[in-house]
N, C-alpha and C positions, 0 to 999 in steps of 0.2 A: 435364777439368773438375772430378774431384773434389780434394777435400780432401789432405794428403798423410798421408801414413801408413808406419811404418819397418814394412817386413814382410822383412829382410833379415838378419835375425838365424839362430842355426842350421842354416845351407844344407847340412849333412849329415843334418840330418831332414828338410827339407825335402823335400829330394830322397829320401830315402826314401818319405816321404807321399805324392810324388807318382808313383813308381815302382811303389805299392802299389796306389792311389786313382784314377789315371788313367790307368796303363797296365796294372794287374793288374786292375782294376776289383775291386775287393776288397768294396767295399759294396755292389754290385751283387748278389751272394751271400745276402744277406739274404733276397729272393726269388729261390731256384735255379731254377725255370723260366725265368722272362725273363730270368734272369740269364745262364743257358747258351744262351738262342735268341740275346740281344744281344751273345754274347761270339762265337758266330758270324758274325754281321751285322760285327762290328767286326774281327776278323780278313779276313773276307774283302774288305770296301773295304779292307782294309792289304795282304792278300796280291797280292788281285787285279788290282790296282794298280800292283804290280811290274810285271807284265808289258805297261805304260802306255810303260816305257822302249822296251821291245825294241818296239811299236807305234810310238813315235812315232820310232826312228832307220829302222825300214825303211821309216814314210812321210816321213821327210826325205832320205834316201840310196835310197831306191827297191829296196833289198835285200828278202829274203825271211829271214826267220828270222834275225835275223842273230846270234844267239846260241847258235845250236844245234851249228855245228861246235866253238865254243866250248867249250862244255860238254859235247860227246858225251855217252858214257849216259847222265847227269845229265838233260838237257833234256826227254826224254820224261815220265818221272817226277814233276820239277819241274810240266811245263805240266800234267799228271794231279790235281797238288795243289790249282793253280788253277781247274782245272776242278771240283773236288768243292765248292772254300769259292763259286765262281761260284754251284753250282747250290745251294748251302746257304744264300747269300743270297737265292735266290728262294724257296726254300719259306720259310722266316722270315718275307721281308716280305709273305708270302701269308698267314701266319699272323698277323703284326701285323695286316693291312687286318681279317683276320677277328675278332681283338681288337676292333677301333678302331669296328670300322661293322657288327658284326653280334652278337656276343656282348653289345658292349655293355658293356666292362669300367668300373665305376664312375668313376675315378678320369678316365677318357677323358671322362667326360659334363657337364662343370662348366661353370658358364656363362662363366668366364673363356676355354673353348677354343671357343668358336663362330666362326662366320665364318674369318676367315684361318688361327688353329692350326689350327683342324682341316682347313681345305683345305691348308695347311702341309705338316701331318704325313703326310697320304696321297698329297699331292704325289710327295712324296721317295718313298716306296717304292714306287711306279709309276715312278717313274725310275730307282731302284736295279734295280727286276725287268728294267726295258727294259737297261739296259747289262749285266745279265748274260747277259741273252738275246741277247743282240748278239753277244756276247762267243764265245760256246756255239755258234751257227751258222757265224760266222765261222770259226771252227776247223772244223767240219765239213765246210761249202763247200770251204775249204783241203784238208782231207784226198781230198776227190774229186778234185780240181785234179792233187792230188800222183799219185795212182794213175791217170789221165787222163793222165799226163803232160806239162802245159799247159807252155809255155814259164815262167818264172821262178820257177815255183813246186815246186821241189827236196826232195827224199822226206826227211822229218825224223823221221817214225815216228808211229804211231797214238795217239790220243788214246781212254779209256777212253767218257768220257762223249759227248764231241762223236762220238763215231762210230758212238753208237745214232742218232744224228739223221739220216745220212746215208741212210738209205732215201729219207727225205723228196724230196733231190734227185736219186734215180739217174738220173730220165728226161729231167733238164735237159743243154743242150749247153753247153761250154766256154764259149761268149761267154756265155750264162746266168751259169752259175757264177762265173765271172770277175766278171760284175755286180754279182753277188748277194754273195760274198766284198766285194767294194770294199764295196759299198752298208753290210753289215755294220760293215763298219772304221772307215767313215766315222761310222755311226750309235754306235758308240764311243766311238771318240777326241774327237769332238765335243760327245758327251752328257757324260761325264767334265770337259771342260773347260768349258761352261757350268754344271756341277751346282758345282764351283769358285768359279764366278764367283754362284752364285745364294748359293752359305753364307754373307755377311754379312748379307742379308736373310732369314735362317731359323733357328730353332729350332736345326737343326743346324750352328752355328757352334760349340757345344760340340765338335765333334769339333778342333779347332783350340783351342779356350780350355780344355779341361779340364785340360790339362797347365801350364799359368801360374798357371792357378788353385787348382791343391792343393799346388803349388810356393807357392805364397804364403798358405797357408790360416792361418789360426788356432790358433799350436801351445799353445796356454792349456787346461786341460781343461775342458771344454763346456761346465759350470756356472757358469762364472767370467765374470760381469759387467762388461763394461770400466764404468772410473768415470772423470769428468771431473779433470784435472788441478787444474785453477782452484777446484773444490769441494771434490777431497780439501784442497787446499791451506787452504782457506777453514774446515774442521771441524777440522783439526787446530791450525790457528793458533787458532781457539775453548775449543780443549782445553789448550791450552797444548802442545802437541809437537809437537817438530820436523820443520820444514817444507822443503822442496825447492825453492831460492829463483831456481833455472832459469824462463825463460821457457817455457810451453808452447805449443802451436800455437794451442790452445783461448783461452789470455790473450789472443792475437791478435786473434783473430779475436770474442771479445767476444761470443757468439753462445753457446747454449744448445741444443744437440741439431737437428735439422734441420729445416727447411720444404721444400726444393728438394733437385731431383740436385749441384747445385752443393754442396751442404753437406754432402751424402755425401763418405765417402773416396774415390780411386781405386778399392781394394780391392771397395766394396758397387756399384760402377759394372762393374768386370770381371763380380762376380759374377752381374748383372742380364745381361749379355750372355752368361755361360757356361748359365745356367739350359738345361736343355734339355725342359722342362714337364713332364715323366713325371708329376707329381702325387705321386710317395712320401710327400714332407712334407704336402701336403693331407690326404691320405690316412689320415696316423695322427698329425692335428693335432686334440687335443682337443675344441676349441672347435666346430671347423668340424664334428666328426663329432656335435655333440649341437647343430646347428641353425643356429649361430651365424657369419657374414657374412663371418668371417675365414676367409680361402685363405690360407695362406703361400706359394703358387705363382702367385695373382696379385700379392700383393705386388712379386716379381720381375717380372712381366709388367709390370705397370707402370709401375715403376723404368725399366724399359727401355722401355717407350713413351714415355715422361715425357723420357728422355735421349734420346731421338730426336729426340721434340720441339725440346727445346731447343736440340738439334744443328745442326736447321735453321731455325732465328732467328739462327743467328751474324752480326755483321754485316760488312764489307770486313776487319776489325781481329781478327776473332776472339773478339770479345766479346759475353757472352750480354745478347742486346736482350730486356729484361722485356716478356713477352706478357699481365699480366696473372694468370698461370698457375700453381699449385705444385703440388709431388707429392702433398702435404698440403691437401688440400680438394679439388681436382677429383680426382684419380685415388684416393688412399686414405680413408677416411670414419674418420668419429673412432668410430664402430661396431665398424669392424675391430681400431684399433688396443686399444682397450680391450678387448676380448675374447679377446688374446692372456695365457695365464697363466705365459708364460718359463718351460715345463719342456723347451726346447729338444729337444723330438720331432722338429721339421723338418728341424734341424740335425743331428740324427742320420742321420737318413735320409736326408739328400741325399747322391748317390752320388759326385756330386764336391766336397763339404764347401762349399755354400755357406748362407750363414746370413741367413735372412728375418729372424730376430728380432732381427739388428744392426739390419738398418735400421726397423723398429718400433717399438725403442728410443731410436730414434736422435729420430724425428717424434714420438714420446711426450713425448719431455724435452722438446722445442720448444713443445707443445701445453702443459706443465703449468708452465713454467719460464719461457717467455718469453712465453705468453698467458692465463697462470693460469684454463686451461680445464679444471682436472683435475675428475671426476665428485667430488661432497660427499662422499660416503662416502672417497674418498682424500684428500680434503682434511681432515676428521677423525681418519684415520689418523696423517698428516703431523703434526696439531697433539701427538695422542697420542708419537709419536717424539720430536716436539720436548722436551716437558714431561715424559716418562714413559719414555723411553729403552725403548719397544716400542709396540707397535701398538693395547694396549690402554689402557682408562683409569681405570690404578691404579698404584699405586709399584712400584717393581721389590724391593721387601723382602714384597710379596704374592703374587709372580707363583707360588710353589711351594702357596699355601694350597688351591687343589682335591684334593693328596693326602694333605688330613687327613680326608676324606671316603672317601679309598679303604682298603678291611677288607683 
């Protein structure tokens, strides 16, 4: 639904950025604590995961391990590993919950995360601890089975951590264990592929969108303003110099910065769905930290509610049926956007490069350009520019006289 936009240029930085950004988590680093607790959390769904394969061909072919002759020595070792980042994912999101619902970390307490984020967010890590624990017992159950000698279940070798667990079951009999192993396997394989099926409606859809999206970030350095084509083109033809007599998208479409998610790029549409709400940009957003109504974490929030919305108005054709509705006046207030002062903090800090203050900018220009709602004070600026080529109102052969006054 959005706009288009060429982000296909340079695909050997690209890929660099997003090799750094999304799978080094490079900006993450910024804060080394949560940095190193989330960079375990995130190997271990990757690690742990692997061995989702070897689960799901012994529950389709009825095998036991079936990678273990495979790999001899290796397999013990290997499953050793999984088991450490398994139980490295539970203490982590033991520590998140204690973050999120008890310590009370600021940036967790914004009123943009009430209600669903936050039931959201703790969702998931109560479902990450339940499949690692699942995970952990099952191999335990297993291990008794193995030295029980139960029929299909073939000695593969001990497991470091699942086989403190096995005190738990000594006094169970075989059809127990047996149960209790399945029961395990099942509460696995099945939590895993519902937790699949639940990331399009969660926060954590980023673990799937961070990688497209720092592959297509904004390689311009951070300061740098995109400017409308149709306007450069309009100031320069004013000036008399040479103009760029291409059509632009912008000429197209005739239209002045944005109202709706329609009028966004694709690019500020990925970004609203990659968001994964941490609040970093909130967090060391000027404005917001000295009182002021702008969140750059709700702005993404909702971009993406707004695009949902409008998702589900489409009608038989695919076409967005007007509810009456914009991004611009119901979801974002002309409060926030003015209170933004484009020293792209947000954009810094976002771990996987998404930029609130595109689309800020984007509903700003619309607000001052196509509804000439700009606040007086920027409307006297503008006339100052117009007439005075700077923001103040005096000739530009005055602008150095303050440092006849400095001794």
């Amino acid at each position: 639904m959005g706009r288009a936009e060429n982000r296909s240029d340079r695909p050997v930085t690209r890929l660099k950025t997003m090799l750094l950004v999304a799978f080094g988590q490079k900006k993450m680093f910024a804060r080394p604590i949560p940095a190193i607790l989330h960079l375990l959390i995130y190997l271990g769904f990757l690690i742990v995961n692997v061995e989702m394969v070897e689960i799901a061909i012994d529950g389709i072919f009825g095998t036991h391990r079936v990678f273990a002759p495979w790999l001899g020595i290796f397999y013990v070792p290997l499953i050793n590993v999984f088991e450490f980042f398994a139980l490295a994912v539970i203490l982590v999101c033991v520590v998140f919950l204690i973050r999120r619902n008890i310590l009370k970390i600021s940036r967790f307490q914004s009123p943009e995360l009430k209600n669903w984020p936050f039931l959201d967010a703790n969702l998931i890590l109560l479902v990450e601890i339940v499949l690692m624990i699942a995970f952990l017992h099952m191999n335990a159950a297993d291990q008794l089975l193995q030295i029980k000698g139960s029929e299909h279940y073939t000695d593969t070798g001990s497991f470091f951590i699942s086989k403190l667990l096995m005190p738990i079951y000594n006094n169970m009999s075989v059809d127990s264990l047996i149960a209790f192993e399945r029961a395990s396997w099942w509460t696995h394989i099945v939590g895993v592929f519902l937790f699949l099926n639940y990331l399009p409606y969660s926060k954590h859809l980023h673990i799937m969108l961070a990688f497209p999206n720092t592959y297509f970030s904004n390689l311009n350095p951070t300061g740098e303003m995109s400017t409308m084509d149709s306007v450069t083109k309009e100031v320069r033809s004013m000036l008399n110099l040479p103009t760029d007599q291409s059509n632009s998208s912008e000429t197209i479409l005739g239209t002045f910065g944005a109202k709706d998610v329609t009028d966004l790029s694709w690019k500020n549409l990925l970004e609203a769905y990659t968001c994964t709400e941490c609040g970093r940009c909130t967090s060391v957003c000027p404005a917001n930290l000295t009182g002021k109504a702008l969140s750059p974490r709700k702005i993404m929030m909702d971009t993406r509610d707004r695009l949902q919305e409008v998702g589900g108005n489409l009608n038989q054709a695919g076409a967005v049926v007007d509810d009456g509705k914009s991004l611009l006046g119901n979801y974002i207030t002309d409060e926030e956007l003015l209170a933004c002062t484009t020293c792209n903090a947000c954009v810094e800090a976002c771990p996987v490069n998404i930029s609130p203050l595109d689309i800020i900018l984007q509903l700003r220009r619309y607000r001052v350009m196509e509804e000439s709602k700009a606040p007086q004070s920027w409307n006297a600026m503008f006339s100052n520019i117009e007439t005075s080529a700077s923001p103040w109102k005096f000739s530009a052969a005055d602008r150095f006289n303050w440092a006849e006054k400095v001794s």
